[in-house]
Kinemage of the C-alpha trace (Angstrom):
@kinemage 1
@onewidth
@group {chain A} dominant
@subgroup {mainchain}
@vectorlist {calphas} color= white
{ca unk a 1} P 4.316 -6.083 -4.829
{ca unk a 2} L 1.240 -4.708 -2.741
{ca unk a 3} L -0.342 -4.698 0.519
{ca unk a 4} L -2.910 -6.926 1.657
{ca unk a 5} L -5.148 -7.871 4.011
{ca unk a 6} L -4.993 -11.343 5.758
{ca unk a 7} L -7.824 -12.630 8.357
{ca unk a 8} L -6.257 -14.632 11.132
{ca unk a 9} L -7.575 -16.615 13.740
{ca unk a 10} L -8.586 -15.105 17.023
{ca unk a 11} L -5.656 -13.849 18.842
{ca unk a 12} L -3.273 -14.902 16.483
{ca unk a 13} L -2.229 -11.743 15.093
{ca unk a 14} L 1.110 -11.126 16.599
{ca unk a 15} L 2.150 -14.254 16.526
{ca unk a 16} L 1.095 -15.012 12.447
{ca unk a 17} L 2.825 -11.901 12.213
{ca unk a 18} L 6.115 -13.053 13.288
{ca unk a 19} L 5.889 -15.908 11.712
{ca unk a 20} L 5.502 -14.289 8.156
{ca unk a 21} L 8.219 -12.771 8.930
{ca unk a 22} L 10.511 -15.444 9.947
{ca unk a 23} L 9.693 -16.517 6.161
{ca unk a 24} L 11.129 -13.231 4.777
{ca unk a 25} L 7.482 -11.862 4.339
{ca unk a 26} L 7.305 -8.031 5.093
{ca unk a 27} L 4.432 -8.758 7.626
{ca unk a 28} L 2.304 -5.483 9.643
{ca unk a 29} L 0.107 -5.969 12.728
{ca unk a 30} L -0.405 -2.310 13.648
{ca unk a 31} L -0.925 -1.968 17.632
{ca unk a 32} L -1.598 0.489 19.941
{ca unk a 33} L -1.161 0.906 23.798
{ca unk a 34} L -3.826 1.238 26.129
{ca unk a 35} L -3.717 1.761 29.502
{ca unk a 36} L -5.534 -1.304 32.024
{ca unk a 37} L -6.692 -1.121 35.082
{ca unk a 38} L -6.576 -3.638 37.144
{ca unk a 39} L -7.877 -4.121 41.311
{ca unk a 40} L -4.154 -3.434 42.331
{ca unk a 41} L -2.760 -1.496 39.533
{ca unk a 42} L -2.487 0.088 36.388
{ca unk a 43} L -0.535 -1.071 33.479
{ca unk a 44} L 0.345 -0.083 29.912
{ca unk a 45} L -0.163 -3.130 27.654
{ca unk a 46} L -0.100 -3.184 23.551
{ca unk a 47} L -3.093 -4.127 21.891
{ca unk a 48} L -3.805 -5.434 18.168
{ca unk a 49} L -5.456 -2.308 16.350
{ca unk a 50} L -7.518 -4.474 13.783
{ca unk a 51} L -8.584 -7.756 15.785
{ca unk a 52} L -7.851 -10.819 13.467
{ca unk a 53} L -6.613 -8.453 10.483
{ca unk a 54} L -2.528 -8.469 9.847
{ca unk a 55} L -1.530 -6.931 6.410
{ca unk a 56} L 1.507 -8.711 3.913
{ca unk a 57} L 3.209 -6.498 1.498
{ca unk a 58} L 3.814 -9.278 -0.918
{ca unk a 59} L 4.038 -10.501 -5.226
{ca unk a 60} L 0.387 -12.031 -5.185
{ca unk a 61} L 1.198 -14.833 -7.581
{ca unk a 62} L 4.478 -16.003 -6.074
{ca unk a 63} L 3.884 -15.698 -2.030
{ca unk a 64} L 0.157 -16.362 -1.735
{ca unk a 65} L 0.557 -19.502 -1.577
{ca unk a 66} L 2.812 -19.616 1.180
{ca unk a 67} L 0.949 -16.818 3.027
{ca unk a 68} L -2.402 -19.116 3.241
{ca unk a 69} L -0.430 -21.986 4.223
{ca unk a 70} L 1.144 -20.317 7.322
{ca unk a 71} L -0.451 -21.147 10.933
{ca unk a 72} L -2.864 -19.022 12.487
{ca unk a 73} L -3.886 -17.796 8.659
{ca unk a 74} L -7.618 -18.191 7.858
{ca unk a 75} L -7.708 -16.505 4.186
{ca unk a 76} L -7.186 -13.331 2.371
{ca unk a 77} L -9.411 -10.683 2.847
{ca unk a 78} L -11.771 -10.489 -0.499
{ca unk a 79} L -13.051 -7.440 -2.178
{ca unk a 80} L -15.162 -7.905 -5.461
{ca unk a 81} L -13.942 -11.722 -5.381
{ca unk a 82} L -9.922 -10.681 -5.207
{ca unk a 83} L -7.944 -9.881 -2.729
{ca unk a 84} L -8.002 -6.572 -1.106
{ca unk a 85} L -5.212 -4.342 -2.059
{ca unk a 86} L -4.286 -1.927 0.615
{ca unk a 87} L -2.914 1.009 -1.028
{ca unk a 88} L 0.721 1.959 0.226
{ca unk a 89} L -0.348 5.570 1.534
{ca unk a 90} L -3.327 3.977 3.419
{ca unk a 91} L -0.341 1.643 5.501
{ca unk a 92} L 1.390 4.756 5.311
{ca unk a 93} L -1.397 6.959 7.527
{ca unk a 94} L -1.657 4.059 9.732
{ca unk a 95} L 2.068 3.878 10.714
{ca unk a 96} L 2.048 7.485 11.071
{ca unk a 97} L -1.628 7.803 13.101
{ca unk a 98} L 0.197 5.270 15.695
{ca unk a 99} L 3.264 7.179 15.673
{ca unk a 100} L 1.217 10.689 16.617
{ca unk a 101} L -1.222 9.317 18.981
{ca unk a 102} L -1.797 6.712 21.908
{ca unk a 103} L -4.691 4.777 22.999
{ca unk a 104} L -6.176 4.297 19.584
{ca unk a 105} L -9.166 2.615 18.997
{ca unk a 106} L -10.856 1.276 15.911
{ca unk a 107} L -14.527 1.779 14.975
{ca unk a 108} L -16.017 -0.811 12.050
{ca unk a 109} L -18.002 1.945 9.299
{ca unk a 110} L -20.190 1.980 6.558
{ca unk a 111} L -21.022 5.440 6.201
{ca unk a 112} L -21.054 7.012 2.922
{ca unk a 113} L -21.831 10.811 3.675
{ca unk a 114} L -19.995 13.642 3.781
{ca unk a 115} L -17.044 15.373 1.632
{ca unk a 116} L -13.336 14.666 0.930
{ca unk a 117} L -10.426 17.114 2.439
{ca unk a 118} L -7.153 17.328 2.263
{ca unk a 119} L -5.506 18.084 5.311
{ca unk a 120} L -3.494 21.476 5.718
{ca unk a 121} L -1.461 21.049 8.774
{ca unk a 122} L 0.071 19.123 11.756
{ca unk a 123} L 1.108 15.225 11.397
{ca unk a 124} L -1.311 14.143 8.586
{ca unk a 125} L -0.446 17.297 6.554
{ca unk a 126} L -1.141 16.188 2.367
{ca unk a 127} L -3.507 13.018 3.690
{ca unk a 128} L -7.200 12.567 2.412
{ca unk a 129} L -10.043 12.426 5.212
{ca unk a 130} L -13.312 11.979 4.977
{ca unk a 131} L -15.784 13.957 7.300
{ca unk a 132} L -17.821 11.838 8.995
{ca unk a 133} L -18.970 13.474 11.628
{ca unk a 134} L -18.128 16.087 14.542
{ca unk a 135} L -18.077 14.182 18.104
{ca unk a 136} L -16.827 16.719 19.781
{ca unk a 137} L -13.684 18.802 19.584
{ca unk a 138} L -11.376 16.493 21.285
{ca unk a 139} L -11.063 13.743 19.220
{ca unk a 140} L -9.567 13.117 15.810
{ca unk a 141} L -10.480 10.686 13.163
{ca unk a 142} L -8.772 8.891 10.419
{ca unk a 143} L -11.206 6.872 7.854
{ca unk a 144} L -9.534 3.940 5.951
{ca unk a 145} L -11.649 3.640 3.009
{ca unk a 146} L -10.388 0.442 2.036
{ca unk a 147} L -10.332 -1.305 5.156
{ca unk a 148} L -14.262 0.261 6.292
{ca unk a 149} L -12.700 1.619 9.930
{ca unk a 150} L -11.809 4.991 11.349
{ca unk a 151} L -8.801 5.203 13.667
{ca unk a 152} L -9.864 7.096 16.540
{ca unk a 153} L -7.971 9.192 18.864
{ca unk a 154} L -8.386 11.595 22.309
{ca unk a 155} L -6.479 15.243 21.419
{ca unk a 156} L -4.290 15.764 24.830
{ca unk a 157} L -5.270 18.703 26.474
{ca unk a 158} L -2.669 21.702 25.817
């Protein structure tokens, strides 16, 4: 069993989500809240993190099958001609990211610079980062190396 990555058609993510699941398929469409404003009001809603992307911890030769065959799926998502494989810790930061932080956004990257460090302390204590770059001090920055995005979120003021 590993993760992988699935491209959906647009929109579809929650609900080809469910339905993997529905078919005993350990299905994850990582979302995030973001607050909308709106002429009248303001509202919390939950957003899809990775637009068309929902990831399938599944046995490869036994479920793929039925994965590609489930509505709203386009394909898998190839690396190298085979399926991506999403390594468990990567799914791992993600859940945890989402957990620690709202109002995440994701930002598409194919920057190669910089050095590896393992973080010391707080919520991603023992995780591997990549520097990419100082915006400012407000803002953290999780890079998914497999995926090519950064998770992106606003430090509250303290």
């Amino acid at each position: 069993m590993a993760w992988y990555a699935i491209y959906t058609k647009s929109r579809m993510e929650k609900k080809v989500s469910l339905r993997l699941e529905e078919l005993g398929i350990e299905a994850y469409c990582p979302t995030t809240k973001r607050k909308k404003q709106w002429s009248d009001r303001k509202k919390w809603v939950e957003e899809v993190l990775f637009r068309s992307y929902v990831f399938v911890n599944i046995d490869l030769e036994k479920q793929s099958g039925l994965v590609r065959r489930t509505f709203g799926v386009v394909n898998f998502v190839y690396w190298l001609h085979k399926p991506a494989v999403i390594q468990d810790a990567e799914i791992l930061a993600i859940r945890q990211f989402l957990s620690d932080h709202l109002e995440v956004e994701t930002i598409g990257t194919t920057a190669k610079i910089g050095d590896y460090i393992t973080i010391e302390s707080g919520p991603l204590t023992g995780q591997t980062a990549k520097i990419v770059g100082l915006k400012n001090k407000h803002e953290v920055r999780l890079k998914i190396e497999s995926l090519g995005f950064e998770l992106v979120a606003a430090l509250a003021d303290k």
